[in-house]
ZALUM-199154 format. One line per field, with one value per residue (C-alpha): x, z, y; residue number from 1; residue in one letter. Coordinates in steps of 0.1 Angstrom, whole numbers. Last residue first. Example, Ala and Ser with C-alpha at 12.3 -4.5 7.8 and 13.67 -1.06 7.14 Angstrom:
c1: [137 123]
c3: [71 78]
c2: [-11 -45]
n: [2 1]
res: [S A]
END
This chain:
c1: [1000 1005 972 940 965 982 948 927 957 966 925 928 957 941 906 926 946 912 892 920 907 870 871 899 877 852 883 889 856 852 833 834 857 826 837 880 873 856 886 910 895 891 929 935 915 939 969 964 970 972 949 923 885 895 879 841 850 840 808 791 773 736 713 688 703 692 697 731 748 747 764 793 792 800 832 851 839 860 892 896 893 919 946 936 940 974 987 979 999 1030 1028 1025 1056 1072 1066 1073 1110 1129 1136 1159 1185 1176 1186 1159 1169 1187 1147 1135 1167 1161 1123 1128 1155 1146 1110 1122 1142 1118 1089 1116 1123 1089 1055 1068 1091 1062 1040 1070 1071 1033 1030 1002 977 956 951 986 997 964 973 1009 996 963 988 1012 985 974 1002 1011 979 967 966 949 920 883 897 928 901 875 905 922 896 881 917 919 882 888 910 894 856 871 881 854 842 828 805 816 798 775 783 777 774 791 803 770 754 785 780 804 819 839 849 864 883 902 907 924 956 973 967 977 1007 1029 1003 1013 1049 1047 1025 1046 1083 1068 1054 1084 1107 1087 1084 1107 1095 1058 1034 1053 1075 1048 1023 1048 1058 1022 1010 1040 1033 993 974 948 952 986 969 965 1001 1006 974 981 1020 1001 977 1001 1002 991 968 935 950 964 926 913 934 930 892 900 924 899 872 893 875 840 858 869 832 819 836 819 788 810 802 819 837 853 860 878 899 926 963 999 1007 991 1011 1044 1033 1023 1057 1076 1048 1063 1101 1105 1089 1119 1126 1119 1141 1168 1173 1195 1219 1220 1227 1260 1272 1266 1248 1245 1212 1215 1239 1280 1293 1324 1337 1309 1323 1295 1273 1254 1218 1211 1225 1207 1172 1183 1183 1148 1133 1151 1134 1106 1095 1097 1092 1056 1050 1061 1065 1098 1117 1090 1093 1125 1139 1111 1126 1163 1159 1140 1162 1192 1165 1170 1203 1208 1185 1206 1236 1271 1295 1324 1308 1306 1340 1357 1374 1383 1409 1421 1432 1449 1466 1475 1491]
c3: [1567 1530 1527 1526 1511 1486 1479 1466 1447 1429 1418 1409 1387 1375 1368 1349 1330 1320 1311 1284 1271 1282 1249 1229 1221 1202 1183 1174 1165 1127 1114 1070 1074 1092 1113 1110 1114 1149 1164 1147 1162 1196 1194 1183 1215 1234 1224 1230 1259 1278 1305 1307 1298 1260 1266 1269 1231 1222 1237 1208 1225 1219 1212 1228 1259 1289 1283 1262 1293 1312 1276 1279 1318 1300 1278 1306 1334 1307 1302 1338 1345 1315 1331 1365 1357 1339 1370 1392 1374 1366 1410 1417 1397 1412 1448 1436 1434 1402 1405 1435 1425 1388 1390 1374 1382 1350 1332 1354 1349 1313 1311 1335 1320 1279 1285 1310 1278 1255 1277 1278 1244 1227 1244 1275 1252 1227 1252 1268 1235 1223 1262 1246 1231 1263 1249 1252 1284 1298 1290 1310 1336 1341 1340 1363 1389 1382 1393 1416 1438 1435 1469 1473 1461 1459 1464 1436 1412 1416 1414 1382 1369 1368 1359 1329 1315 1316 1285 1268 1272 1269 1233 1221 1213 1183 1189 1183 1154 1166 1171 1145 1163 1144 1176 1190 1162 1161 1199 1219 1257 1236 1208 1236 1254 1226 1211 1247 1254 1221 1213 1247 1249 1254 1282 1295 1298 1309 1341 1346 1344 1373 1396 1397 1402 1422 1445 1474 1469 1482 1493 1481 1451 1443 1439 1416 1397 1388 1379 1356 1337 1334 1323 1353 1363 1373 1401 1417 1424 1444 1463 1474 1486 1509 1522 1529 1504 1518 1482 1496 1499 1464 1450 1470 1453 1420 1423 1431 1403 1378 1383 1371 1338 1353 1358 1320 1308 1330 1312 1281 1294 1289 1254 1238 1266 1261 1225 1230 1260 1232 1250 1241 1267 1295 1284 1285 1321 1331 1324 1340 1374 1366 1367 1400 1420 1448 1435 1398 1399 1420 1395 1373 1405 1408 1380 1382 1415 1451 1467 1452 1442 1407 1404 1393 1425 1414 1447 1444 1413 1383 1370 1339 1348 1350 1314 1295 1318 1308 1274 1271 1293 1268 1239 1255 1260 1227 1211 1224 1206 1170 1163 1152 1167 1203 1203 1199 1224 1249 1242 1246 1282 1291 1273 1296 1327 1325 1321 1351 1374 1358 1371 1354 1375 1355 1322 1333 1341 1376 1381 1341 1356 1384 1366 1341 1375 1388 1352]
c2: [861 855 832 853 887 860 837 871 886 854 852 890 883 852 875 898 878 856 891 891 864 862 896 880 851 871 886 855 841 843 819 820 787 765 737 741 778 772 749 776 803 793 783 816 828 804 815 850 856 825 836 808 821 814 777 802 813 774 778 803 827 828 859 851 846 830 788 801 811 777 767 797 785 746 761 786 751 729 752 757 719 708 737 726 687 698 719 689 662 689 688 657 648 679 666 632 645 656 691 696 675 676 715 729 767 773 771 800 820 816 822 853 868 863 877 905 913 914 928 957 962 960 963 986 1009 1016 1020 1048 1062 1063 1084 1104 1083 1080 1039 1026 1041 1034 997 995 1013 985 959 974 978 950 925 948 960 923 917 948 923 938 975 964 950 983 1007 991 989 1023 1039 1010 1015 1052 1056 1032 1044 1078 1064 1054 1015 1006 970 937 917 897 855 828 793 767 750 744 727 704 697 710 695 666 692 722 694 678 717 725 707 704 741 752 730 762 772 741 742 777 766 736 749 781 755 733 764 776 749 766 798 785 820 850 838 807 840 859 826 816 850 856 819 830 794 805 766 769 794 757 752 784 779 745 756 781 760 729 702 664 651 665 701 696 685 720 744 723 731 768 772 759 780 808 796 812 845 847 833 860 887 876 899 929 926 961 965 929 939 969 956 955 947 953 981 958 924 950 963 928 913 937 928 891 898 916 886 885 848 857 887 870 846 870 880 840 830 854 839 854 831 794 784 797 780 791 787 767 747 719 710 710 692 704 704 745 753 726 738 773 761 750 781 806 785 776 811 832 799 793 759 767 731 726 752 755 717 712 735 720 688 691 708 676 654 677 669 634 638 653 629 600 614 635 639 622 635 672 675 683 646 651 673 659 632 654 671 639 629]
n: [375 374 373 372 371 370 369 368 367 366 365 364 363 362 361 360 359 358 357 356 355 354 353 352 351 350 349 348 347 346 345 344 343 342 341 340 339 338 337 336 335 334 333 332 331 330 329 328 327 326 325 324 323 322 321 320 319 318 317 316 315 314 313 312 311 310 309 308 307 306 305 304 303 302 301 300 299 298 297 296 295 294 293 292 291 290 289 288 287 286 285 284 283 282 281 280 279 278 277 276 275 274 273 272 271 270 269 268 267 266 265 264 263 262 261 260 259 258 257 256 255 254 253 252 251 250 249 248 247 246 245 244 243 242 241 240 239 238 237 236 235 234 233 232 231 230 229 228 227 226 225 224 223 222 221 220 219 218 217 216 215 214 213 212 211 210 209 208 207 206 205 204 203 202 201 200 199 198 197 196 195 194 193 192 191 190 189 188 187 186 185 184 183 182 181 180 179 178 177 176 175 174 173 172 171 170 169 168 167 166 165 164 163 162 161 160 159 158 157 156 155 154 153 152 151 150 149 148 147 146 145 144 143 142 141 140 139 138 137 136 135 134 133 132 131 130 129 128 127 126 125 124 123 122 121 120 119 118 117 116 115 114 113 112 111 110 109 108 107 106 105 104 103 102 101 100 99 98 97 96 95 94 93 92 91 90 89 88 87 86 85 84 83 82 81 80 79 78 77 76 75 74 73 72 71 70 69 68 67 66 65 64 63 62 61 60 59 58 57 56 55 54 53 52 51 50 49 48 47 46 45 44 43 42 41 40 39 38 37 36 35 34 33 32 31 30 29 28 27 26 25 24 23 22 21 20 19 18 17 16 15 14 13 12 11 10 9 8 7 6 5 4 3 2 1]
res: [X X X X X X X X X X X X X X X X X X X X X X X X X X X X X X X X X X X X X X X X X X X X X X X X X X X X X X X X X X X X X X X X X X X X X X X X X X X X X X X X X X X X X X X X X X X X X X X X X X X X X X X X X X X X X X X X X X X X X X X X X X X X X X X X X X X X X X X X X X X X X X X X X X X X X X X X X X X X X X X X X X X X X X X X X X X X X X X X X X X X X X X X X X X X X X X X X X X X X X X X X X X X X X X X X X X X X X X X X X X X X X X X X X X X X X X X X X X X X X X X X X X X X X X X X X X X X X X X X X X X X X X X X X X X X X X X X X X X X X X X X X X X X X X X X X X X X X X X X X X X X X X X X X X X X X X X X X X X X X X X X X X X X X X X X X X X X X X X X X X X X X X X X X X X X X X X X X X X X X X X X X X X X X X X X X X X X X X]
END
């Protein structure tokens, strides 16, 4: 009888807390909503059930956290604490990625720089609210809508809110179609929104091929603090476009952003322990990445508008809410607001172009605060 006793003294139910089940709904919901509603699946589902798998109690004699040195979590987590994971990511992002259509308008590159807007507004509102320099500038890079950004610059500048950081950056670049289209129709006028846009031009490929090499060394010269993040991006693209390294593009798109996918979303969803998750720093925290993702969204749609007062040949502000760096939710999301006023409108690949300017300008942004900041 002692040793039944003892027993259920180690089980889940007996040490179970309000905090913990909290966060088991939480776990619960993201599954749901990335199985029912298609939100981001190929994250929330591995960030879902690492939540399940990170707020079961457990005896404080079982090292089996991701907090606790020397358990199997914690070998996994160390690639999001060290920053391993995110540059991974970047290689696979790079060795999937177009820049044909923001060569071919290079003006919509502004409309990706103008969006970054947002992290530097939220940088200052979290400065306002009590958080230290560093922890600011982690929490306001939510606002790039770039989950690999956010955990490589909490990593360096804030590791002990990156788990907090990292669950609010995915979460709303998950929410991306719930989050923007209210935004993008209260900044449009009808007119506005069924604004037909030029075709993109052809581009070659030596403008491909060099557009990586070229960017790379501008970006990384303006922010060496973004030697990583971009450097891997940039590789991961050149592989694509020179043709001759199929295999290791091939490689870089598939199997390993697969896997980094699954390690990274997992570990970062084990390490929302309710303990060290649920505090009003969190709270403040999810509060502050959604005013960044709403405010980087807003100044992408109003520059596209600025824009239009010295063009003739106008842009159509909804592609401006693409300027965020959720590749490419947010240029379908461009599409679908557009479709839904005029069905012959095509604006995705329009969207593509301040799109994938957006990764670039958040990696810069993170590169920028890290080398200002990291000292």
């Amino acid at each position: 009888m002692d040793i039944f006793l003892q027993f259920l003294e180690t089980t889940g139910f007996a040490n179970m807390t309000l905090e913990n089940a909290c966060m088991l709904l939480v776990g619960l919901v993201f599954i749901a909503l990335a199985i029912i509603k298609d939100y981001e699946p190929l994250l929330l589902v591995p960030i879902g059930f690492g939540i399940l798998i990170g707020n079961i109690p457990t005896s404080e004699s079982m090292s089996l956290s991701v907090y606790d040195k020397g358990s199997v979590l914690s070998y996994i987590y160390y690639g999001v604490q060290e920053g391993i994971f995110p540059p991974l990511i970047f290689l696979g992002i790079g060795a999937m990625t177009d820049f044909s259509t923001m060569l071919s308008n290079p003006k919509l590159v502004l409309l990706g720089a103008a969006a970054q807007m947002g992290i530097f507004l939220t940088l200052v509102g979290a400065l306002y609210l009590g958080f230290l320099p560093q922890e600011a500038a982690a929490i306001g890079i939510i606002g790039g809508a770039d989950g690999p950004t956010a955990i490589f610059l909490s990593a360096k500048l804030a590791p002990h809110l990156l788990g907090a950081i990292a669950i609010a950056a995915y979460s709303y670049m998950a929410l991306v179609p719930v989050i923007q289209p209210p935004i993008m129709r209260l900044l449009t006028t009808k007119e506005e929104r069924l604004i037909h846009m030029t075709p993109p031009r052809h581009v070659s490929r030596r403008e491909k091929i060099i557009f990586p090499v070229a960017a790379f060394l501008i970006c990384t010269m303006i922010a060496p603090g973004a030697i990583v993040l971009i450097g891997m991006l940039f590789l991961g693209n050149l592989l694509k476009e020179s043709t001759v390294t199929e295999r290791l593009a091939n490689s870089a798109r598939n199997a390993m952003i697969d896997i980094v996918t699954i390690l990274l979303g997992f570990s970062v969803g084990a390490s929302t322990d309710a303990s060290r998750f649920i505090t009003k720093q969190s709270l403040m925290i999810f509060g502050l990445g959604a005013l960044s993702f709403a405010i980087a969204t807003a100044c992408g749609v109003l520059f596209a508008k600025f824009m239009n007062l010295f063009l003739k040949e106008k842009i159509n502000p909804l592609v401006g809410a693409a300027g965020v760096s959720a590749v490419p939710d947010s240029a379908r999301v461009v599409q679908m607001v557009g479709h839904k006023e005029d069905p012959h409108n095509f604006l995705l690949m329009h969207a593509m172009a301040p799109n994938v300017a957006g990764v670039i300008g958040s990696a810069v942004a993170a590169g920028v605060l890290w080398s200002v900041l990291g000292n």
